[in-house]
One Martini backbone bead per residue (centre of mass of N, CA, C, O) as a GRO file, in nm:
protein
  362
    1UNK     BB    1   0.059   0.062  -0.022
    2UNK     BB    2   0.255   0.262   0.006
    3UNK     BB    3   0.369   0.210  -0.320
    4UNK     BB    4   0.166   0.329  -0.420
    5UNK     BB    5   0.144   0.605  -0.338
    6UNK     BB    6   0.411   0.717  -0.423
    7UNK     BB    7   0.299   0.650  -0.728
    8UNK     BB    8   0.123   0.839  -0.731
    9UNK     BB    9   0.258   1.122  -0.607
   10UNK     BB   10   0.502   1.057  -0.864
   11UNK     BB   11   0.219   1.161  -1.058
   12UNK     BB   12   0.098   1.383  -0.965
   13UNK     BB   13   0.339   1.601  -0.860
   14UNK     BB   14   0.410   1.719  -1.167
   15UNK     BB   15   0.126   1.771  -1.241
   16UNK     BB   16   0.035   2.005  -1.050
   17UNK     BB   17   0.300   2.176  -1.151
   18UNK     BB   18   0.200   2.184  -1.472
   19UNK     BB   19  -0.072   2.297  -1.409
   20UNK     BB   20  -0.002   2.578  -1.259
   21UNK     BB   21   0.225   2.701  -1.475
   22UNK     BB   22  -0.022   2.691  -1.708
   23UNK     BB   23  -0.270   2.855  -1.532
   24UNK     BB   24  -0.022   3.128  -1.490
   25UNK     BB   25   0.026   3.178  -1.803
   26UNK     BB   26  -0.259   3.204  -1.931
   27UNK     BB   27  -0.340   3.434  -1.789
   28UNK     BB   28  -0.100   3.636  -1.807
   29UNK     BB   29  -0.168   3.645  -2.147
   30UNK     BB   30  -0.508   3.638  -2.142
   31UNK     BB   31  -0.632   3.335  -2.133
   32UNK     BB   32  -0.828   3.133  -2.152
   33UNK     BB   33  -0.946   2.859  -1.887
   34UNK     BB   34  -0.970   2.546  -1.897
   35UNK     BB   35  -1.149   2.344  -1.665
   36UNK     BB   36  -0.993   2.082  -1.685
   37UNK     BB   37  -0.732   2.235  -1.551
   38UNK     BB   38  -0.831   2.297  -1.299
   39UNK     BB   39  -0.947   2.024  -1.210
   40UNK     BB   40  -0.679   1.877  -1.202
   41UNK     BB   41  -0.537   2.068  -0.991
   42UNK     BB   42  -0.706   2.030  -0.769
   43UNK     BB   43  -0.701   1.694  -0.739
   44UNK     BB   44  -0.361   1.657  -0.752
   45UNK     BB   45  -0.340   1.833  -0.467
   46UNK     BB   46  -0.534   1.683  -0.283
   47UNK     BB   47  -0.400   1.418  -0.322
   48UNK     BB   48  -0.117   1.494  -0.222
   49UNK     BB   49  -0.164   1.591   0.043
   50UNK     BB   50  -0.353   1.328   0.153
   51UNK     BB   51  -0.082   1.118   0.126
   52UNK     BB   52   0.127   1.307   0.313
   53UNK     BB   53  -0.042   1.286   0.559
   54UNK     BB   54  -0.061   1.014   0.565
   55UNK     BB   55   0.246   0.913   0.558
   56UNK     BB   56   0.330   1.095   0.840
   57UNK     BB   57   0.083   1.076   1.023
   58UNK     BB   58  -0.072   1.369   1.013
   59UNK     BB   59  -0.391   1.402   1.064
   60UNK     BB   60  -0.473   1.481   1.335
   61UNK     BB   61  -0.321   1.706   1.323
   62UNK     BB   62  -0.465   1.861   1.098
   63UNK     BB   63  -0.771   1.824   1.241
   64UNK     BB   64  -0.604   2.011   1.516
   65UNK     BB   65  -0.577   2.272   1.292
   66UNK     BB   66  -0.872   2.338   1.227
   67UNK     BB   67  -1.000   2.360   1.468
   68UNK     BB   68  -0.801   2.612   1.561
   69UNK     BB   69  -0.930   2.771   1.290
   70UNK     BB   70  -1.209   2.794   1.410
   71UNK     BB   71  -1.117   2.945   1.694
   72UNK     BB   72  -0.997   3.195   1.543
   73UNK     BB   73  -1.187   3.329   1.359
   74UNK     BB   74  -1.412   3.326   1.614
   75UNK     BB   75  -1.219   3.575   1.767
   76UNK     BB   76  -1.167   3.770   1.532
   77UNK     BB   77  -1.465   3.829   1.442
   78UNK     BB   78  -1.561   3.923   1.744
   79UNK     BB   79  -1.279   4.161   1.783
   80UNK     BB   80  -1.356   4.310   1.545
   81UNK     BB   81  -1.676   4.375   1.621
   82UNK     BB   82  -1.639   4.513   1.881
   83UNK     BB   83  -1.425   4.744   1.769
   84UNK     BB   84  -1.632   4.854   1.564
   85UNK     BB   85  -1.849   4.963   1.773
   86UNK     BB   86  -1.641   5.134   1.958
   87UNK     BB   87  -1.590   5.360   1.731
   88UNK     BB   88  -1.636   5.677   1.700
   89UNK     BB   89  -1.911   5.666   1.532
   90UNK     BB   90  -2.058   5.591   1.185
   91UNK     BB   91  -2.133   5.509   0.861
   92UNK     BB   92  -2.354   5.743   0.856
   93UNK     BB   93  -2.159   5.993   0.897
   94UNK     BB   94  -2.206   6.361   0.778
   95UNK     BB   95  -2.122   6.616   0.776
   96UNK     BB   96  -2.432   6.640   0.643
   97UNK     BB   97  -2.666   6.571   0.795
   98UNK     BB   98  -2.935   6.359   0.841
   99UNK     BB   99  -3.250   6.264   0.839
  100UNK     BB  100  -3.394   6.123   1.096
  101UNK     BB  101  -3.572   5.931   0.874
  102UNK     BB  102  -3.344   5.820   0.745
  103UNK     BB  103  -3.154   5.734   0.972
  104UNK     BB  104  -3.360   5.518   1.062
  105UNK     BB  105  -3.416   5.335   0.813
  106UNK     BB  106  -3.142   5.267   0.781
  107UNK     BB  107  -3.084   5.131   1.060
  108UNK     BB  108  -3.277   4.951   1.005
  109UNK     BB  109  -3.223   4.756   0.760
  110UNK     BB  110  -2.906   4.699   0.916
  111UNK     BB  111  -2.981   4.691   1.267
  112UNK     BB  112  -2.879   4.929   1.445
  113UNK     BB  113  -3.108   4.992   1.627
  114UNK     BB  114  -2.991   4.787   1.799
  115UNK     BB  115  -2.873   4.577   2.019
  116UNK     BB  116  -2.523   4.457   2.031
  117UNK     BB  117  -2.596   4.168   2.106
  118UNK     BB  118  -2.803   4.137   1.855
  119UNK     BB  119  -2.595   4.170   1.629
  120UNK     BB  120  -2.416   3.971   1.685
  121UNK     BB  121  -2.572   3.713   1.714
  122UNK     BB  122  -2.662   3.777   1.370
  123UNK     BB  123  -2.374   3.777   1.253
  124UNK     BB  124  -2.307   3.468   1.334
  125UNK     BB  125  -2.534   3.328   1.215
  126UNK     BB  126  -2.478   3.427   0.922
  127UNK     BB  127  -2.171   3.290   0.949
  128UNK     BB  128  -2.283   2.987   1.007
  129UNK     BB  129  -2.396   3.015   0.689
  130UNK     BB  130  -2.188   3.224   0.500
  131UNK     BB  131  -2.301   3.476   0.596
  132UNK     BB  132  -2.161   3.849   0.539
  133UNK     BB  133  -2.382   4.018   0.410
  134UNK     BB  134  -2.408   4.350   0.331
  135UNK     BB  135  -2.332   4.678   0.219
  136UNK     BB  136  -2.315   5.016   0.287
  137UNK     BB  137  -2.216   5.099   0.025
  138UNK     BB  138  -2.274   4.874  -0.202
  139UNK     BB  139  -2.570   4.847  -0.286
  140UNK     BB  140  -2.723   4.537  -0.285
  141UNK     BB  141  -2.426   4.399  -0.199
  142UNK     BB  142  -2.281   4.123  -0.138
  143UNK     BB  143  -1.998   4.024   0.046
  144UNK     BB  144  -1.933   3.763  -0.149
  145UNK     BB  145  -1.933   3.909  -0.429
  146UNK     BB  146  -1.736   4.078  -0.399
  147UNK     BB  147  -1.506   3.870  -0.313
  148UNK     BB  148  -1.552   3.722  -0.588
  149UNK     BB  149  -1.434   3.939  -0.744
  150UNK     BB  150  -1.137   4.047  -0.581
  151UNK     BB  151  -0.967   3.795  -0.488
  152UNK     BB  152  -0.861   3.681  -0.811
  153UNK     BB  153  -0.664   3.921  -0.824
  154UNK     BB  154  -0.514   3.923  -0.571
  155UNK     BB  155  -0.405   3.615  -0.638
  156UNK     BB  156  -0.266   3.673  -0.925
  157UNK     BB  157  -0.067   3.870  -0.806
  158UNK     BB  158   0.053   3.708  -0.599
  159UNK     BB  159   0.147   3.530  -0.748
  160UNK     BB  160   0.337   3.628  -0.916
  161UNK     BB  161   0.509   3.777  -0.693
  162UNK     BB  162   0.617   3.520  -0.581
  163UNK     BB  163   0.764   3.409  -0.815
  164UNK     BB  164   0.984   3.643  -0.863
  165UNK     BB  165   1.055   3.608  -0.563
  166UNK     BB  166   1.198   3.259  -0.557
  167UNK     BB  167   1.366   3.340  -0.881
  168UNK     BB  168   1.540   3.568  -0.724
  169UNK     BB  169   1.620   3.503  -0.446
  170UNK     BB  170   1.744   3.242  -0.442
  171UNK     BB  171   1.937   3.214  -0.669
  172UNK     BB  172   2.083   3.489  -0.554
  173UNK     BB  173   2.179   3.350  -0.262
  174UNK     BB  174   2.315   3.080  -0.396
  175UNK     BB  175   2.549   3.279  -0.543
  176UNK     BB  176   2.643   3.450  -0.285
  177UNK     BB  177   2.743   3.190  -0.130
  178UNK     BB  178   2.984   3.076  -0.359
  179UNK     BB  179   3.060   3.434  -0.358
  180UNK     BB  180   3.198   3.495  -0.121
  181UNK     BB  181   3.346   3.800  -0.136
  182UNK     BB  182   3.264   3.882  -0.423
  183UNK     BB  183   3.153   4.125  -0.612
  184UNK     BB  184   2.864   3.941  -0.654
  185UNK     BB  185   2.804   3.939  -0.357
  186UNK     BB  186   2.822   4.235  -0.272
  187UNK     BB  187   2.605   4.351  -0.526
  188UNK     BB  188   2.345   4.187  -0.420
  189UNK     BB  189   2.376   4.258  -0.114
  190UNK     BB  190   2.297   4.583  -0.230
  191UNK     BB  191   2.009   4.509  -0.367
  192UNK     BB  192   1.877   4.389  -0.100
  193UNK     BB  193   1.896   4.639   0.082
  194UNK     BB  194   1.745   4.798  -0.094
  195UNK     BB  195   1.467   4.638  -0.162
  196UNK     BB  196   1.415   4.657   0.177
  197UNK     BB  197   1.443   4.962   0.225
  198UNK     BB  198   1.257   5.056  -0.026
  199UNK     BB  199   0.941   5.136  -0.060
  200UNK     BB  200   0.676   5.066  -0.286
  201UNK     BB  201   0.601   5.412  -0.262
  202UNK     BB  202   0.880   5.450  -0.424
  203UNK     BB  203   0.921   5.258  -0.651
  204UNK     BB  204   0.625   5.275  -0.836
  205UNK     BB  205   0.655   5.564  -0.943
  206UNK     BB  206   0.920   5.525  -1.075
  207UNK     BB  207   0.847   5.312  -1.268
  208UNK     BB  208   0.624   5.440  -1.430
  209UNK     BB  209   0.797   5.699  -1.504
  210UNK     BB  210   1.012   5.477  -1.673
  211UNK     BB  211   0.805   5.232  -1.803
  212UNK     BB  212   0.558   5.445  -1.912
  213UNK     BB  213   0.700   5.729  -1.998
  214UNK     BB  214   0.961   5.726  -2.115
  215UNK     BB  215   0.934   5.458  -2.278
  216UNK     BB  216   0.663   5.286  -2.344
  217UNK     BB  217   0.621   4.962  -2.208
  218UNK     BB  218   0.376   5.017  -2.019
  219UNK     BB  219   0.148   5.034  -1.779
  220UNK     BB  220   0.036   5.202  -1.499
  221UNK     BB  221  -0.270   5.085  -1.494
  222UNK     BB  222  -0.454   4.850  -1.406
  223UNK     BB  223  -0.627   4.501  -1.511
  224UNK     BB  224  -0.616   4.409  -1.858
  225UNK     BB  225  -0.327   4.266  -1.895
  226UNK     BB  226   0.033   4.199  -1.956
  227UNK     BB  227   0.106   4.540  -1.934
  228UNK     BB  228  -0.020   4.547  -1.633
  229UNK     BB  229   0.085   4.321  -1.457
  230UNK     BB  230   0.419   4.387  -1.412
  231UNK     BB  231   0.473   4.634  -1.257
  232UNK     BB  232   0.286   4.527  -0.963
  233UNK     BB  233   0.470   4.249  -0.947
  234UNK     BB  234   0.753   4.357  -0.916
  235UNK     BB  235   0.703   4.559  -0.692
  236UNK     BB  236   0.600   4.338  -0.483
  237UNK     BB  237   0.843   4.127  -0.556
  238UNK     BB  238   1.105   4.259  -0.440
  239UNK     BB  239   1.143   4.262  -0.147
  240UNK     BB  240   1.107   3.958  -0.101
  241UNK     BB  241   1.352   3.903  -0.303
  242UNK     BB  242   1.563   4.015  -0.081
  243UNK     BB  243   1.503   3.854   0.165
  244UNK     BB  244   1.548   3.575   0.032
  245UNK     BB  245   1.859   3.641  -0.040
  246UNK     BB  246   1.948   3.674   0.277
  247UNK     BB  247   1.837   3.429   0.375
  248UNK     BB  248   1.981   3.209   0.207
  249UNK     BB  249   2.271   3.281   0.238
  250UNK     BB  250   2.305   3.286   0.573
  251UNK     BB  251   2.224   2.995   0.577
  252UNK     BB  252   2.424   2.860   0.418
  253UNK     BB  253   2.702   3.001   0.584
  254UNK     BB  254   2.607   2.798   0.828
  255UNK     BB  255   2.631   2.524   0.703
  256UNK     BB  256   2.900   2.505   0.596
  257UNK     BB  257   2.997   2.464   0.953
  258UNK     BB  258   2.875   2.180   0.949
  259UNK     BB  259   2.965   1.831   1.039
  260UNK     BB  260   2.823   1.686   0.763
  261UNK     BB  261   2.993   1.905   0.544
  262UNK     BB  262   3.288   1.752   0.632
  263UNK     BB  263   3.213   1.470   0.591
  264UNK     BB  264   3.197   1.473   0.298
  265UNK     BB  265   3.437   1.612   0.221
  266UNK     BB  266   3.613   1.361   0.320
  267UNK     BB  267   3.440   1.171   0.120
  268UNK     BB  268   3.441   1.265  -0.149
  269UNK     BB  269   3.283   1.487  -0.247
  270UNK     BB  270   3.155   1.693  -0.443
  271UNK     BB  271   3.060   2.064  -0.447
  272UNK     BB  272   2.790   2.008  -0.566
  273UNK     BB  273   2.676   1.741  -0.402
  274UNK     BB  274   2.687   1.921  -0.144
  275UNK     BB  275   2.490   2.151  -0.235
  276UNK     BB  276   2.254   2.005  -0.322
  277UNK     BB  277   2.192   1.788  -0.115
  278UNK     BB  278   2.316   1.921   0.193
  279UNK     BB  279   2.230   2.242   0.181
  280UNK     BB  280   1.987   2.322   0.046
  281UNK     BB  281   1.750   2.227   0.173
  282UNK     BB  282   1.821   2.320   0.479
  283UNK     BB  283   1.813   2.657   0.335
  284UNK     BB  284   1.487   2.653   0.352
  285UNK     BB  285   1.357   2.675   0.683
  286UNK     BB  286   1.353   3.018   0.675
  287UNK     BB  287   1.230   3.046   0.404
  288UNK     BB  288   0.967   2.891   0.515
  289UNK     BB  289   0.905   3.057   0.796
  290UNK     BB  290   0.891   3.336   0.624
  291UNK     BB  291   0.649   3.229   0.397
  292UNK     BB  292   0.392   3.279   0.550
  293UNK     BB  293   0.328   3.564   0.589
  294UNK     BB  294   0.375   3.635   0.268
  295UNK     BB  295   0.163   3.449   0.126
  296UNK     BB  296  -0.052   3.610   0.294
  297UNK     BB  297   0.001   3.868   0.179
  298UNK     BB  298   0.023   3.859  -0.134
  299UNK     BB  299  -0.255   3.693  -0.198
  300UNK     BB  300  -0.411   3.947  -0.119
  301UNK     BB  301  -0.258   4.200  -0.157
  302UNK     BB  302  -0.134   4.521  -0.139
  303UNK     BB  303  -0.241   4.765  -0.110
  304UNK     BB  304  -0.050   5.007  -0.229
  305UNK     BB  305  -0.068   4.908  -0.494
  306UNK     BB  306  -0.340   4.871  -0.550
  307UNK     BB  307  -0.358   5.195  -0.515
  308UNK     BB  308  -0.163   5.265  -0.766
  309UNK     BB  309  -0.255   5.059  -0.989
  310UNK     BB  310  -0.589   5.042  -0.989
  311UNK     BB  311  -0.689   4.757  -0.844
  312UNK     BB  312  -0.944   4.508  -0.828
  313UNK     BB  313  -0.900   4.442  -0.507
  314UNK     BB  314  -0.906   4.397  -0.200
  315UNK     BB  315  -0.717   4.619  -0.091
  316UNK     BB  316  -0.917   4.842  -0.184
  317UNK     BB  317  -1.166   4.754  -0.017
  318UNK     BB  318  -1.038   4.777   0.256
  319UNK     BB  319  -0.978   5.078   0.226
  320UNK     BB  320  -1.288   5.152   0.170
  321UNK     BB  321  -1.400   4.994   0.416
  322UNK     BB  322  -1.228   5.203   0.650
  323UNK     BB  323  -1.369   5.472   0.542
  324UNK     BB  324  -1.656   5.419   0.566
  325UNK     BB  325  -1.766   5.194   0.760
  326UNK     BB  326  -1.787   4.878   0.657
  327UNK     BB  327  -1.862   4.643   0.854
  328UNK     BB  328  -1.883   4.386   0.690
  329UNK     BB  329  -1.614   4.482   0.452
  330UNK     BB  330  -1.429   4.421   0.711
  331UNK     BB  331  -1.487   4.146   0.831
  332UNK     BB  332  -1.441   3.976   0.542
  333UNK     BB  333  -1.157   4.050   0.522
  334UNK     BB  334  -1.038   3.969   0.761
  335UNK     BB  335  -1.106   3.658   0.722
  336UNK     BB  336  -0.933   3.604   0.478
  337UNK     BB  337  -0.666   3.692   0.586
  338UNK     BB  338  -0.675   3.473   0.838
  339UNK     BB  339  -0.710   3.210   0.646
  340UNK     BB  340  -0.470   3.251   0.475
  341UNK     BB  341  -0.243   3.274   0.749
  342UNK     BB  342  -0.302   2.978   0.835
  343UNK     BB  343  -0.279   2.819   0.594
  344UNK     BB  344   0.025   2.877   0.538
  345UNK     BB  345   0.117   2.774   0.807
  346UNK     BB  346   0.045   2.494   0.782
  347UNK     BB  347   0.210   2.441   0.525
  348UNK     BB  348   0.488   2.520   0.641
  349UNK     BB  349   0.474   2.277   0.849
  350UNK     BB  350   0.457   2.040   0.633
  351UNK     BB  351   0.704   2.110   0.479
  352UNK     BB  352   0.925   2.041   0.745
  353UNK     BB  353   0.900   1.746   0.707
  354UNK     BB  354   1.034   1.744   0.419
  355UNK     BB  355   1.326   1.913   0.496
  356UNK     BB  356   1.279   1.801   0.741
  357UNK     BB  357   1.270   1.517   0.920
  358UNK     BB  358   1.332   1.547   1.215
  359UNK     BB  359   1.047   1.702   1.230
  360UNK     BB  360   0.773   1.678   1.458
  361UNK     BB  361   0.442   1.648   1.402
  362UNK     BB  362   0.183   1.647   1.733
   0.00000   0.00000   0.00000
């Protein structure tokens, strides 16, 4: 039984793998995705995850971090209502009152009339059948409707943004550690701490300016197609790619100086072959931890990107819904953002025991 599973593992995780980065190409390109390309991804990635957790032995961990992860949502779901309602001011608050008989059939639609209690316990219960309200400012339109238009964007734009982030930052760390000292470790190393340091509203408009206006190769704003794709996938993703590259760099030329690997080198083993068996796998655990709440703040889209280049993502919706004070979608995104953060954190976790079997998750 057990070889079956590996020979499933060994025939699914490639498929998943070239399903996943065809599915991010075609996007990418602005080409309609196919039904069955989504659904081979879908369910080669849910197989294989499903035999890792049975090979590790790991479904019960499992299992009680799904249980710790719905009372997180409903712990954070309790004090984001709680500290919204004790907020001073309400949501229709504005400079020029409104009549009182206005003022109360709105806060009668939306329930504002009831006691905290009341309200509470009202949006409780249409949580835990699904129900995440209506919008304050968008009227007659389901905060779920919402999340489900702009959810997708910034998830697209977040993969962007990783992939960047793992395919610059990676090899630029482990060419920097294995150029140690020399003129490439030192500019390199000058890059990252330069992409670390310098925010990416200061980033973003540089690149506009010179990408956008002087050369004329790219669009500046919104996301309509593959010219619009690259400027904010890269200024999203140029800061992870600094940190990881600085992150990896360090790793490796700590693990260099373990007794495993003057061993490996004593027994006469080529310095490529102790370099990617025994050096690089170990040193992508700091990269790894690192990773958790990276992916889930990318995946979600960063305020600032989406609203410097104008892009209709979660993010966007976040920042106007608590300038209007619109608590339904204050809630939802706060949800979103916490489920996202949970799940990354425990796939970080489980990856743990793949790149170092020592780690046991219990």
């Amino acid at each position: 039984m057990s070889s079956f599973f590996s020979w499933i593992e060994k025939l699914l995780g490639p498929t998943s793998l070239i399903s996943f980065f065809t599915l991010t190409g075609l996007s990418f390109f602005y080409y309609k995705i196919p039904f069955f390309l989504v659904f081979i991804f879908i369910i080669s990635s849910l197989v294989c995850f499903f035999i890792f957790i049975i090979k590790k032995n790991l479904l019960l961990y499992v299992l009680g971090r799904i249980l710790e992860a719905f009372l997180t949502l409903f712990i954070v779901s309790s004090l984001t209502f709680l500290l919204l309602r004790g907020l001073p001011g309400g949501p229709f608050d504005q400079e020029k009152n409104l009549a009182p008989e206005i003022q109360a059939n709105i806060e009668k639609k939306y329930h504002l009339d009831k006691s905290l209690t009341w309200q509470y316990f009202y949006y409780m219960k249409g949580l835990s059948r699904g129900y995440l309200g209506e919008s304050y400012k968008y009227t007659d339109r389901n905060i779920s409707d919402i999340l489900k238009d702009s959810l997708p964007v910034s998830i697209q734009l977040g993969i962007y943004a990783l992939i960047i982030a793992f395919a610059v930052g990676i090899p630029l760390g482990v060419f920097a550690a294995r150029k140690q000292n020399t003129f490439f470790d030192q500019s390199s190393m000058l890059l990252s701490i330069s992409g670390v340091s310098l925010p990416s509203f200061v980033i973003a408009p540089i690149f506009i300016l010179f990408f956008s206006f002087y050369l004329g190769w790219l669009e500046p704003a919104l996301w309509e197609g593959t010219l619009f794709y690259i400027l904010p996938s890269v200024v999203l993703g140029l800061r992870p790619a600094s940190i990881i590259a600085r992150l990896t760099r360090s790793s490796i030329l700590d693990i260099l100086s373990h007794d495993y690997v003057r061993t490996a080198r004593a027994k006469g083993l080529n310095e490529t072959s102790i370099f990617y068996k025994h050096i690089l796998k170990n040193a992508f655990l700091p990269v790894l931890t690192f990773s958790a709440p990276l992916i889930a703040g990318i995946l979600t889209g960063s305020f600032i990107i989406e609203k410097i280049f104008a892009i209709p993502g979660l993010g966007q919706h976040f920042i106007n819904s608590v300038t209007n004070r619109d608590y339904p979608l204050i809630l939802g995104t706060v949800l979103i953002y916490s489920s996202l953060l949970i799940l990354s954190n425990l796939i970080v976790d489980l990856l743990y025991t793949y790149f170092d079997p020592r780690i046991k998750l219990s």
